[in-house]
C-alpha positions in Angstrom: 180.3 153.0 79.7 182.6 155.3 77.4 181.8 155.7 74.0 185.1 155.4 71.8 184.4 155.9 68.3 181.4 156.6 66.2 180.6 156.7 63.0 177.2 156.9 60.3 177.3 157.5 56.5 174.8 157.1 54.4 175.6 155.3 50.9 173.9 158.1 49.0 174.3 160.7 51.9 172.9 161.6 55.2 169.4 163.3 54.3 168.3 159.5 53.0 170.5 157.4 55.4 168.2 154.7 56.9 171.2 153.9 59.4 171.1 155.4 62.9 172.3 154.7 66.4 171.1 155.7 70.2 173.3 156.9 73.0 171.7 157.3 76.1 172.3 156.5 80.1 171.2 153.1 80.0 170.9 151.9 76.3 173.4 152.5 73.3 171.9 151.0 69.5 172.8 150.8 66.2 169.7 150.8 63.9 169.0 149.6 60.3 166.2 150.4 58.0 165.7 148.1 55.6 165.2 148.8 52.0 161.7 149.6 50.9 160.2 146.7 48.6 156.6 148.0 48.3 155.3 151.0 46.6 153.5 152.4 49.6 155.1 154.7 52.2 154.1 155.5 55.6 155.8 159.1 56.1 155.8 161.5 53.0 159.5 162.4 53.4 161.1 159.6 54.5 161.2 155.9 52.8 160.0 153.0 55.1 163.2 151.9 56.2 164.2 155.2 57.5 161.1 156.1 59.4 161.0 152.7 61.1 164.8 153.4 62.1 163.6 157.1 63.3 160.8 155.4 65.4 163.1 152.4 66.7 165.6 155.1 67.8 163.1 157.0 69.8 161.8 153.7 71.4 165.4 152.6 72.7 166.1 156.3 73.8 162.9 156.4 75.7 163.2 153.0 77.5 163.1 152.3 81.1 167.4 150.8 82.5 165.4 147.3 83.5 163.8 146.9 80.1 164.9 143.4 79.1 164.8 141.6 75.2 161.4 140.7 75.9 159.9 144.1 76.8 161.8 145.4 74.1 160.5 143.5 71.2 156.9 143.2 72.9 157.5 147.2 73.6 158.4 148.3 69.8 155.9 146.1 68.0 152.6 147.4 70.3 154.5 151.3 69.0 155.1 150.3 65.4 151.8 148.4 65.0 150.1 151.6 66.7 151.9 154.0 63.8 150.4 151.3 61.0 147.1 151.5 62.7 147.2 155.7 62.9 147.8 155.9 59.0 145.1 154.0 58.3 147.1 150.9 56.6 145.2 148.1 55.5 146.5 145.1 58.4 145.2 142.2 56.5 147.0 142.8 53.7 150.4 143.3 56.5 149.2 140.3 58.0 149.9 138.3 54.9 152.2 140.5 53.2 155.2 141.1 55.0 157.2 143.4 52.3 154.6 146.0 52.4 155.5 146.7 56.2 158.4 149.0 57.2 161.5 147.2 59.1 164.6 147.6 60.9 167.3 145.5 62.2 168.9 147.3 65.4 171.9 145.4 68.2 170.9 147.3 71.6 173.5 147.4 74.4 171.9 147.5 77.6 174.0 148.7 80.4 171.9 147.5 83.4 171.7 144.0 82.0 174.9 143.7 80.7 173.9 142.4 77.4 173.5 142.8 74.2 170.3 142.3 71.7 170.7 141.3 68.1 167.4 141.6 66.4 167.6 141.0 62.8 171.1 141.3 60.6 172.8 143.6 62.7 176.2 142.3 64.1 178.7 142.9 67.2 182.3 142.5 68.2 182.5 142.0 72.0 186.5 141.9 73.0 187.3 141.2 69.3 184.8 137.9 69.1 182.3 138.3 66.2 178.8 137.6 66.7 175.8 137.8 64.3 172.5 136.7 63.1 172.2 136.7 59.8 169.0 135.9 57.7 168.7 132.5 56.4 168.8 132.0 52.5 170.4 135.3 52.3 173.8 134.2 51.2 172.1 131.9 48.6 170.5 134.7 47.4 173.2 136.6 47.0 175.5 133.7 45.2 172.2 133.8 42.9 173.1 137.6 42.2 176.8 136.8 42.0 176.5 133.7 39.4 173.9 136.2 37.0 176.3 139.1 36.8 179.8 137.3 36.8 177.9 135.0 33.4 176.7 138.3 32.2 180.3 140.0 32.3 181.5 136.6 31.1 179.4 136.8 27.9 180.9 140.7 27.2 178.7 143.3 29.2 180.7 146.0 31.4 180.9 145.5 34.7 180.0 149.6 35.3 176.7 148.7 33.6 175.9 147.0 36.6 176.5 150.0 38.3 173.9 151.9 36.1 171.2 149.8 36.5 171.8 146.4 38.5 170.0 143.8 36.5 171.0 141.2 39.2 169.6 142.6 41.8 166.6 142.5 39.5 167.0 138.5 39.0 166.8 137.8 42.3 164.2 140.3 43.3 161.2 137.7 43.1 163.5 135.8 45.4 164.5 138.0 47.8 160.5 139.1 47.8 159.5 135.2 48.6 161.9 135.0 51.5 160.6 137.9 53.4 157.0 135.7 54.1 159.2 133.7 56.7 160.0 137.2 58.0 159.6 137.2 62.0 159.1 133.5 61.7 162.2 131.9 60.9 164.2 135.1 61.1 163.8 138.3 63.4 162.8 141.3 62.3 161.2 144.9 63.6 158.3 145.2 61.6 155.3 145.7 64.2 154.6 142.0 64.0 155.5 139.3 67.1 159.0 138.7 67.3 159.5 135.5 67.9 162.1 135.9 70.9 164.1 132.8 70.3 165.2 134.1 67.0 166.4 137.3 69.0 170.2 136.9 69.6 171.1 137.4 73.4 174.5 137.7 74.4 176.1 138.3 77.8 178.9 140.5 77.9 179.2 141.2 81.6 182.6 139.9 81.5 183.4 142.4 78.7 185.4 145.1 78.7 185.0 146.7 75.0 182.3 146.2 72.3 181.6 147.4 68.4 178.2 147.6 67.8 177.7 147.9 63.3 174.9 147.3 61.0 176.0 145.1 57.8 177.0 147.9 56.1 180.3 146.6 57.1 181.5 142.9 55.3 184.2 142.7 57.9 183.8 144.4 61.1 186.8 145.0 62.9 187.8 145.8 66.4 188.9 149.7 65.6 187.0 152.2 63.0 190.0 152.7 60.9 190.5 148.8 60.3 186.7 148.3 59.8 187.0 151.0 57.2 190.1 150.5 55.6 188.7 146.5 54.6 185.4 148.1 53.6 187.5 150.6 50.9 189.6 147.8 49.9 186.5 145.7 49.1 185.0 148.6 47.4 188.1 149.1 45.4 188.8 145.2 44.7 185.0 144.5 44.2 182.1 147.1 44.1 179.5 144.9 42.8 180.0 142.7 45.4 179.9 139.3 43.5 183.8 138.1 44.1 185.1 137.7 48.4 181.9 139.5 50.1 178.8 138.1 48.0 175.9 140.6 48.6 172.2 141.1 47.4 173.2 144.6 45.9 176.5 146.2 45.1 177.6 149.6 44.8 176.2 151.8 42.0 177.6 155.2 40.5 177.4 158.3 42.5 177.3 156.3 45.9 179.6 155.8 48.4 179.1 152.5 49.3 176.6 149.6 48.5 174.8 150.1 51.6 174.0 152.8 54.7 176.8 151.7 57.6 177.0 152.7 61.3 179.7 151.7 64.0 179.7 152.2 67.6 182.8 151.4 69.9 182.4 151.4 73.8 184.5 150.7 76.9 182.3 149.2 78.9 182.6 149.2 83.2 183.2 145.7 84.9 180.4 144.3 86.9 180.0 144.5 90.4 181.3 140.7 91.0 184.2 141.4 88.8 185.2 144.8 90.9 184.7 142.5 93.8 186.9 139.8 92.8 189.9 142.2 91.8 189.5 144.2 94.8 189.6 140.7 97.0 192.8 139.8 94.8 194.5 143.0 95.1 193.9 142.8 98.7 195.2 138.9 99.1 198.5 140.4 96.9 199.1 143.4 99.5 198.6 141.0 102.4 201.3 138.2 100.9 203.7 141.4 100.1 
């Protein structure tokens, strides 16, 4: 495999940027660490999200070429439960209480295998097709957001006040609280909880010649960096709260770059042994017929 194009930037810079991505023989990732909704941190310089994405990455760039989906998920829960268990967290209370664990979202590209691994709301491009796997209630949540702050610029407050202090996000906190308890139960997640593997996208690209890996950081993820970026500044620029076209939980605020951490990865991946056989066999049948 050939890596492209790469690219990470953190919305508020790279010091608290809880994207990241692995590039390694056998395994490239891209990594998200999702925002903190509890009080209590597990490292004392980093928030949850990051340090789950620190620990992910080491996981993937440590992994053995025929790890598989299952070994994977099995593999970085036993290591993420095991860091929970070292600080001395109280696991009843992560047993029932999902948003005081730390998470990540990662889409692993596995060279031997020939696929790629979707665990939580990352997203992909393999030869230009989009694939994802989203979070249910999500976009409901987010039309919640939308409806509050559109009424509320409606009824005369300033749409940069929004950008001050997001009083949306803070309508549909509660909400977006109650849907995390189905986390890792209708949804997948990295949180050192079972995964449940059928909620863990798996998608074979061994016919594949080029694939973006991206976190969501990017609304419309497109085949080249340039493109991917150029429709994120546009939505930036048309929209930053993110309440018109691309509907989000949170928007952009003042001072920020973005209205959340983004990572892309491009690679040119080889074909497989059967397809090498099967062009060799065809160029061979067209030299014998010339």
């Amino acid at each position: 495999m050939h890596i492209i194009e790469q690219h990470i930037i953190g919305k508020e810079g790279p010091e608290r940027c809880e994207d990241g991505m692995v590039l390694s023989d056998n395994f490239v990732a891209v990594v998200d660490g999702s925002t903190n909704k509890s009080h209590v941190r597990f490292h004392s310089a980093m928030s949850n999200g990051q340090y789950c994405m620190t620990m992910v990455k080491a996981y993937i760039g440590k992994m053995a070429a025929a790890t598989d989906s299952t070994m994977f998920c099995q593999g970085i829960t036993r290591s993420i439960r095991a860091e929970y268990e070292k600080a001395g967290a109280d696991m009843a209370l992560l047993s029932t209480t999902p948003t005081e664990r730390m998470a990540a979202s990662a889409a692993v590209y596995s060279k031997a295998r020939q696929e790629i691994w979707l665990i939580g709301d990352c997203q992909c491009l393999v030869d230009g097709v989009l694939y994802d796997n989203p979070k249910p209630y999500e976009e409901e949540i987010a039309e919640m957001r939308s409806a509050y702050i559109r009424l509320q610029i409606k009824q005369g407050v300033r749409q940069e006040a929004f950008q001050e202090h997001d009083t949306g996000r803070d309508f549909i906190l509660p909400v977006l609280i109650d849907s995390c308890r189905f986390q890792n139960q209708t949804f997948s997640v990295i949180d050192g909880f079972d995964i449940p593997l059928s909620k863990v996208r798996v998608i074979d690209v061994s016919n594949a010649s080029q694939l973006v890996l991206a976190t969501d950081g990017y609304p419309e993820l497109r085949p080249m960096l340039a493109e991917s970026e150029e429709a994120l500044a546009q939505q930036l620029a048309d929209d930053p709260l993110c309440i018109y076209h691309h509907k989000a939980t949170k928007g952009m605020m003042r001072g920020r770059v973005s209205f959340d951490d983004r990572c892309y990865l491009r690679i040119m991946i080889e074909p497989t042994y059967r397809d090498k056989s099967a062009m060799e066999k065809g160029e061979s049948e067209r030299l014998t017929q010339a």
